[in-house]
C-alpha positions as a printed Julia matrix, in Angstrom:
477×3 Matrix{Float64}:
 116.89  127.8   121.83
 116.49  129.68  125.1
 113.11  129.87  126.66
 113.36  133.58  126.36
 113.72  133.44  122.9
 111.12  131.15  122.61
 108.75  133.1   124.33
 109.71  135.83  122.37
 109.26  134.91  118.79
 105.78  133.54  120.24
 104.49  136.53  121.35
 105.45  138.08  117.94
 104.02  135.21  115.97
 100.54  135.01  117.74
 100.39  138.98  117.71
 101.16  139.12  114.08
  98.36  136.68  113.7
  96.02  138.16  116.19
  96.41  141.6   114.55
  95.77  140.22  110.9
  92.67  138.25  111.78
  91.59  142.17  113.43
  92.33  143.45  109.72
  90.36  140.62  108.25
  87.46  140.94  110.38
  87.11  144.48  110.09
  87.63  144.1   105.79
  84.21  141.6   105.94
  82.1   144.26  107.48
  81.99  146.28  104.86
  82.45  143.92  102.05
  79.56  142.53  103.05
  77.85  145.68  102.12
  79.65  146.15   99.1
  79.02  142.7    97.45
  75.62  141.99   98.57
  73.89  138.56   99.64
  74.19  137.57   96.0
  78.21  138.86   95.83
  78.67  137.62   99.08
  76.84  134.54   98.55
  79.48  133.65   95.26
  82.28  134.69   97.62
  81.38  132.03  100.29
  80.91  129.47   97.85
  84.42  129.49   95.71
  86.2   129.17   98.96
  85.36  125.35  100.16
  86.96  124.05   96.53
  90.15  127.01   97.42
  90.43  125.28  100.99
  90.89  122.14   99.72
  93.51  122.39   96.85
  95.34  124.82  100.25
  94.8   121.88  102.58
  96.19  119.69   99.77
  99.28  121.21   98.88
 100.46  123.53  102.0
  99.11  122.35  104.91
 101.75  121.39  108.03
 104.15  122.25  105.76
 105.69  125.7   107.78
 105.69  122.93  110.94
 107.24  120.25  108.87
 109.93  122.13  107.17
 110.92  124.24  109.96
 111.37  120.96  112.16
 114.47  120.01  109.16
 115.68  123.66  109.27
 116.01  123.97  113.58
 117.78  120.63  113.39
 120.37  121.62  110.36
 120.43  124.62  112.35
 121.24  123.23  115.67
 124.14  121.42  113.79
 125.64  124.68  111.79
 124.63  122.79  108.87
 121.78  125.27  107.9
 122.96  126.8   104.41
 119.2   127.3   102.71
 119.62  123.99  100.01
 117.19  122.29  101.96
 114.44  125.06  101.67
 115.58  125.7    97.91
 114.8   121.84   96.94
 111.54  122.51   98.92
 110.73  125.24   96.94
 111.01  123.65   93.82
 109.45  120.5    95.27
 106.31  122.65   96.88
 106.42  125.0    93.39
 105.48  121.29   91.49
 102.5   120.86   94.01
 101.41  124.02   94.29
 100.98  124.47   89.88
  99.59  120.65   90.53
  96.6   122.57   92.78
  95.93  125.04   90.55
  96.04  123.39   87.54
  93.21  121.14   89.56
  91.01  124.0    90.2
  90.9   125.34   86.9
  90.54  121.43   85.83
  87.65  121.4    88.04
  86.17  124.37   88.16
  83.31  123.72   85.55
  82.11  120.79   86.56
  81.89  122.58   90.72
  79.97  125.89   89.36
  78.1   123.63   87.99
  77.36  121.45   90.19
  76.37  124.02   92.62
  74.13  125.41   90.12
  75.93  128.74   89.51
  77.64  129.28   86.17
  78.89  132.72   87.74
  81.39  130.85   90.13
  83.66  129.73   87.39
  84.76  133.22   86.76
  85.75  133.07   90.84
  87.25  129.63   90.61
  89.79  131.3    87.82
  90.74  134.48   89.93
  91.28  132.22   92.74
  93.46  129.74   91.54
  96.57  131.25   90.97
  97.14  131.73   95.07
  97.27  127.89   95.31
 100.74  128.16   94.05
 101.51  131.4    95.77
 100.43  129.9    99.11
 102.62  126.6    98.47
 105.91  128.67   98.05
 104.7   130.71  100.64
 104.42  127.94  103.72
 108.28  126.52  102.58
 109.32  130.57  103.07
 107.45  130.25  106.55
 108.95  127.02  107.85
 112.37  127.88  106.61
 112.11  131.53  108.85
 110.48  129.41  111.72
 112.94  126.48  111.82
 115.58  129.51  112.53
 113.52  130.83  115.17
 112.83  133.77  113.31
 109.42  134.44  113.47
 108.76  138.33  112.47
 109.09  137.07  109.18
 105.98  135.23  109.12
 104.05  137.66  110.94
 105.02  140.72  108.83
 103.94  138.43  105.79
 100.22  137.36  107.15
  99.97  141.2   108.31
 101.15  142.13  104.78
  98.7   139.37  103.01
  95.83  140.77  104.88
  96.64  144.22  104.42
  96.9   143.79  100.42
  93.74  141.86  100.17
  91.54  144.28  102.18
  92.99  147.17  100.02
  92.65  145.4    96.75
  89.63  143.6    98.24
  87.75  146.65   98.57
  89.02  149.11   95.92
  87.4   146.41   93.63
  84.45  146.08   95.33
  83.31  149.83   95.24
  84.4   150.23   91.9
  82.21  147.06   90.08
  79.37  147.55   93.11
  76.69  147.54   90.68
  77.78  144.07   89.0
  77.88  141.57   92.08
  79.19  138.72   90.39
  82.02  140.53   88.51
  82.59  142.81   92.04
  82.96  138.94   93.34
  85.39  137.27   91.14
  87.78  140.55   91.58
  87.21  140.35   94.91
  88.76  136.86   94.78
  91.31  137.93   92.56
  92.67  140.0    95.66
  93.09  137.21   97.7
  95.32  136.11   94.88
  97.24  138.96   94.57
  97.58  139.3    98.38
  99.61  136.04   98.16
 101.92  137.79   95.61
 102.46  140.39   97.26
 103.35  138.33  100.66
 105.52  135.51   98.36
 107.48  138.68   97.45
 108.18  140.24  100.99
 109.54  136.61  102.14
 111.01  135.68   98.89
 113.11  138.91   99.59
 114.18  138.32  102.99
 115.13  134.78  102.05
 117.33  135.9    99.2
 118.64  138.62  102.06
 119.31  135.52  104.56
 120.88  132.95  102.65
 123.21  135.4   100.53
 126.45  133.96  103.0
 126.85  130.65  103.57
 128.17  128.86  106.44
 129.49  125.83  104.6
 128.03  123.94  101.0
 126.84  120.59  102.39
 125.09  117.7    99.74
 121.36  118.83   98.74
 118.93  116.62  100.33
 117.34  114.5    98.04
 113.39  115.65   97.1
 112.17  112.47   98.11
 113.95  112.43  101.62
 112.33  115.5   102.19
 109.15  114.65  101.34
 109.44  111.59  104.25
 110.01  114.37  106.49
 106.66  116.67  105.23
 104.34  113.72  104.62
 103.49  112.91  108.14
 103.2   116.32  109.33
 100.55  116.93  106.17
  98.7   114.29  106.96
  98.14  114.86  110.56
  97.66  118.55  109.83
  94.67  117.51  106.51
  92.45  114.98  108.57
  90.45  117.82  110.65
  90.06  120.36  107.65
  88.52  117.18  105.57
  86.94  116.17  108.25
  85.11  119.36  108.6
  84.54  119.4   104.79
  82.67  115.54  105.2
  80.59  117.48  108.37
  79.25  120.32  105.67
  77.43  116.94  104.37
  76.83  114.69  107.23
  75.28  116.91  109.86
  73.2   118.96  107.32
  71.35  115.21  106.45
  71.31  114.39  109.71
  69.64  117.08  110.63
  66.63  117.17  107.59
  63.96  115.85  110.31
  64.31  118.8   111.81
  63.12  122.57  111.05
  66.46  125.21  109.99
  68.57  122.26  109.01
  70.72  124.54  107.27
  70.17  127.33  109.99
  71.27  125.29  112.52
  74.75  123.48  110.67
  75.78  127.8   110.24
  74.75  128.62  113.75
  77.21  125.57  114.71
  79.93  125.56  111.95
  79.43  129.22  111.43
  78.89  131.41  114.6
  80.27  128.61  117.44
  83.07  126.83  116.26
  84.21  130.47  115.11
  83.92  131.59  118.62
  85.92  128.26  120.36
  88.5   128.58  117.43
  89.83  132.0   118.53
  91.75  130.54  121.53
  93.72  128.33  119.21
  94.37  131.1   117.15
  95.61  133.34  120.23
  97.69  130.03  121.08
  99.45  129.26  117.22
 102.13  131.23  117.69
 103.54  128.79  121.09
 102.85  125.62  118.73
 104.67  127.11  115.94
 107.71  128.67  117.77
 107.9   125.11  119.76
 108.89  123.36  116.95
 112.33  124.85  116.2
 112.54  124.64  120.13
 112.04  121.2   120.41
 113.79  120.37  116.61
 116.97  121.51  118.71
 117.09  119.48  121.99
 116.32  116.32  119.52
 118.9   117.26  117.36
 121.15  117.18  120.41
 120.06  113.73  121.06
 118.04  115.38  124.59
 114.82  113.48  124.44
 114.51  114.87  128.24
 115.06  118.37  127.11
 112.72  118.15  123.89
 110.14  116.77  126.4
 110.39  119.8   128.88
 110.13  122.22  126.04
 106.98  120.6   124.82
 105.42  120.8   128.27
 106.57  124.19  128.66
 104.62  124.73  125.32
 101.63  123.07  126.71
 101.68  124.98  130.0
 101.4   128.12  128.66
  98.64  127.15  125.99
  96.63  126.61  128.86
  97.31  129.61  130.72
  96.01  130.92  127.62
  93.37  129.05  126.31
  91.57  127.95  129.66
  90.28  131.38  130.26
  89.59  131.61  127.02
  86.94  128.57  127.8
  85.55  129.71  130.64
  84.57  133.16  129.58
  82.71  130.9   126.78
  81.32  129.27  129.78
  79.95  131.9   131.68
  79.48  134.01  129.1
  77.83  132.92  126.39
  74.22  134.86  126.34
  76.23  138.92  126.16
  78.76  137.32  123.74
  76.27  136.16  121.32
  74.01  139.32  121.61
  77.15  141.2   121.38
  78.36  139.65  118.26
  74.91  138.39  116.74
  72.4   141.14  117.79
  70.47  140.56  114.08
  69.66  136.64  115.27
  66.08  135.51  116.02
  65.39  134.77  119.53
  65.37  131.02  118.78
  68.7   131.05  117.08
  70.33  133.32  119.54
  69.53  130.8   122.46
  70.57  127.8   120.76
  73.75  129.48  119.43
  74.14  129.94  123.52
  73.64  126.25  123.96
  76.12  125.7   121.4
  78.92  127.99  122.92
  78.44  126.76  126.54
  78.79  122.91  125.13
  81.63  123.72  122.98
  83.6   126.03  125.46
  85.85  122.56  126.38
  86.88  122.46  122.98
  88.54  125.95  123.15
  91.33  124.47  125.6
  90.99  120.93  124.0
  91.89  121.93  120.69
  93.98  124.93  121.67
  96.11  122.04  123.42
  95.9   119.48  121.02
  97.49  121.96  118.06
 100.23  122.68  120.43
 101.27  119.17  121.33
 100.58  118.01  117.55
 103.16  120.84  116.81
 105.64  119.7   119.48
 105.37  115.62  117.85
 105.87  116.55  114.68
 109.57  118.63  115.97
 110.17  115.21  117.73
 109.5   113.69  114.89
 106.82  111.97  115.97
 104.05  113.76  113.52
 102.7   110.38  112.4
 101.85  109.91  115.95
  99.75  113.17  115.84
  97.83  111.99  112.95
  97.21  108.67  114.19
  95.49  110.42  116.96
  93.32  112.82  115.18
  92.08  109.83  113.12
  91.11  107.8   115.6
  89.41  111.24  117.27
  87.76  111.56  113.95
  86.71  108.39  113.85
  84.86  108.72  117.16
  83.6   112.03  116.23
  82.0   110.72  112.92
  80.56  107.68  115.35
  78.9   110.38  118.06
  77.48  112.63  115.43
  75.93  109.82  114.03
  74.29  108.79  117.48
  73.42  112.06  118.95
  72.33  114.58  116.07
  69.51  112.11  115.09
  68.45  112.24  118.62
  65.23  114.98  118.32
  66.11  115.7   122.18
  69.54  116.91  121.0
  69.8   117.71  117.5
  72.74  120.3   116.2
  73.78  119.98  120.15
  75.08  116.53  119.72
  77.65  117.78  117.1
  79.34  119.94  119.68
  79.34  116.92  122.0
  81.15  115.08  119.61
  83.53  117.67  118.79
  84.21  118.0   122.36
  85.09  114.52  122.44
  87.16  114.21  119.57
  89.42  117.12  120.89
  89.9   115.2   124.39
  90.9   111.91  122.69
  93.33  113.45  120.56
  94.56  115.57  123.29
  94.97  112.73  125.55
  96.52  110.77  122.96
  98.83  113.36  121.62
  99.79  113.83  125.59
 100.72  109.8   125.45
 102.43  109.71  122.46
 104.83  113.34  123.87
 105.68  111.89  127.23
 106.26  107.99  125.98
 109.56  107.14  125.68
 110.99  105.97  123.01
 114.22  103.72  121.97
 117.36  105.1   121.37
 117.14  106.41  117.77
 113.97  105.8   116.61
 112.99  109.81  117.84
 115.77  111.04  115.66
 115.72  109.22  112.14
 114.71  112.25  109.76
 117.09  114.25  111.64
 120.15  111.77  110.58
 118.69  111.62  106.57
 120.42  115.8   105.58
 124.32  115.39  105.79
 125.71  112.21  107.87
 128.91  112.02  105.99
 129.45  115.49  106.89
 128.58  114.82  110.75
 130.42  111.74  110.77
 134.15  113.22  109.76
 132.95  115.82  111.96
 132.63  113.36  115.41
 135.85  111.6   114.18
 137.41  114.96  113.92
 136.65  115.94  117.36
 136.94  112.3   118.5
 141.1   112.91  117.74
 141.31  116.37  119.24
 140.14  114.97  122.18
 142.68  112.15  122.2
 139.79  109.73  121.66
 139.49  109.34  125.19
 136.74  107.66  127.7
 135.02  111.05  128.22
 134.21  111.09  124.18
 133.28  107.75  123.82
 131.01  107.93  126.7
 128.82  110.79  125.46
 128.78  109.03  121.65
 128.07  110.88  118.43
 124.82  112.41  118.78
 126.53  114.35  121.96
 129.34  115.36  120.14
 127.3   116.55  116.57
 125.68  119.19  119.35
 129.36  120.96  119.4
 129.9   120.82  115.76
């Protein structure tokens, strides 16, 4: 894949994204008004559970599978059986994660003392499956190095759920709780809709073949995914643990509550939006860096990957320094309804954070770039061991009275460096001959193999073949 066209299908992935999180901030202004505190307040409390069955049962996946896809690709071996037994495989886990929600939604609602919330848990567990199918349709476009696909489908998924989102709002306005579980039932339909755009295009893409090749086994697949999920599930959960941690760390002090959402809410919001500006370089380096490795150029892979980097922080360093310096007329921009208290330690909060908008901007981009190595389990050991650390500051600094919710954007700051740094390690290191490639050799290798003999006799079998050896020669096939 050219740097052009790499460039190219990131500028259209991170503007489809950009321009859908503009839809969805725009669709919470006035369904805020709509719902109410109390409709609101059921809205924000079914999605935790929904995050977790997504996190679960889609998450990495669109990085995973499109790392199988470039490489089959880069090989002409790409004929869409790989991303059919993913469907099926990703169909099994996505029912698993709704059946789970439904399972669980009594004992949540109550458990968080609201009997209204199981009617929200059932709207909303139907898009567990939806979003399952929906990542393998998003790696599968992305390991091609198509990547208007994916952002016509998270324009399209927005789109439908503001619509839907607010049709049902104004309509059941005077019943919050019902105007709430609809409202939920949008997102679910949203993911419908957006299943059905891809599932088209799919269908459109894979109607000619290039050549029937042996289904990869479910399990070998799996291999390839696992990593990749796991590396992609440890921040999300780790956030999830912080909901619990920081909240009783913090119950010395006055606003424990206040402070966690001024932190979790409002500032980690705010250093977040660089990454987001940054996916779509992470996601259209994969494919990128897939191919080189599938060519057997670790040296090439490598250059993409800092090419990658390079222009996440082009991005994303600006990003932090406008944090920086301007905190104060972001947060009375944004948060003019704050007390005077909360608005200055939410300014506290951005300044401290503002590394972590290039740190974790970075870190996404390089975890991307391991995992199209193969290297994902790399990427995970890192965030782990960030985690780790994190968990180990929060618990030193947030007790600290001198400190308090401040110490909890120190440690994030430090558990973005370390996996940064580590990720950085683990993409430059070299590794031995083969170990870098061994998912990409598990999809076909009888196929490849009478292909290098093949072109090992046209060429007479001479010095000049032997010399480059098989993973050179699979690049011409």
């Amino acid at each position: 894949m050219r740097t052009s066209k790499y460039l190219r299908g990131a500028a259209v992935l991170t503007a489809g994204s950009l321009l859908a999180k503009v839809v969805g901030a725009f669709y919470r202004i006035p369904l805020t008004n709509l719902l109410g505190g109390y409709g609101t307040g059921l809205y924000q409390m079914a999605y935790p559970l929904f995050c977790l069955f997504l996190t679960l049962s889609s998450t990495g996946v669109p990085v995973a599978l499109s790392r199988v896809i470039a490489r089959e690709t880069a090989r002409g071996e790409e004929d869409g059986a790989t991303a059919k037994v993913a469907l099926r495989l990703f169909a099994l886990l996505g029912a698993a994660g709704t059946a789970m929600m439904l399972l669980l939604a009594p004992a949540m609602s109550a458990l968080q003392g609201e009997r209204n919330l199981l009617a929200c848990y059932a709207m909303l567990a139907p898009a567990v499956f939806f979003v399952a199918l929906l990542s393998v349709f998003r790696g599968y476009f992305q390991g091609r190095g198509e990547m208007a696909p994916t952002a016509v489908s998270e324009l399209v998924e927005q789109l439908v759920k503001a619509g839907c989102g607010l049709l049902f709002a104004y309509r059941y306005a005077s019943d919050p709780a019902r105007a709430a579980a609809l409202t939920l039932l949008a997102v679910a339909i949203s993911e419908v809709v957006a299943c059905a755009v891809m599932a088209l295009r799919f269908k459109g893409a894979t109607h000619v073949r290039r050549r029937r090749l042996k289904k990869p086994a479910a399990r070998d697949l799996w291999e390839a995914v696992l990593p990749v999920m796991a590396a992609a599930c440890i921040l999300p959960l780790s956030h999830t643990a912080d909901s619990v941690l920081l909240v009783r760390l913090l119950r010395g002090t006055q606003s424990a509550v206040a402070q966690y959402g001024l932190f979790a809410g409002a500032a980690t919001s705010l250093v977040s939006l660089a990454s987001t500006a940054c996916y779509g370089l992470g996601a259209g380096a994969v494919p990128a860096v897939s191919e080189a490795c599938a060519r057997g150029e670790e040296g090439e892979a490598k250059k993409r990957a800092a090419e990658a980097l390079l222009f996440t922080l082009l991005l994303s360093l600006p990003c932090a320094l406008v944090l920086l310096f301007f905190a104060r007329p972001i947060v009375e921009l944004l948060f003019p309804a704050l007390e005077r208290g909360d608005a200055m330690l939410l300014c506290r909060l951005v300044r401290v954070s503002s590394v972590s908008a290039a740190l974790l901007a970075a870190t996404d981009t390089l975890a991307a770039c391991l995992a199209g190595m193969g290297r994902a389990k790399y990427a995970a050991r890192s965030m782990l061991v960030a985690v780790s650390v994190k968990f180990f500051l929060e618990v030193l600094l947030v007790g600290d009275p001198r400190l308090g919710i401040l110490g909890a954007a120190i440690a994030s700051d430090a558990c973005y460096l370390i996996a940064f740094l580590l990720d950085l390690r683990y993409t430059v290191k070299k590794h031995k001959e083969g170990k870098i490639y061994d998912h990409s050799r598990r999809y076909g290798d009888a196929a490849r193999r009478t292909d290098v003999r093949g072109q090992t006799r046209a060429h007479g079998g001479g010095r000049g073949a032997r010399a480059h050896g098989g993973s050179r020669l699979d690049s011409h096939a």
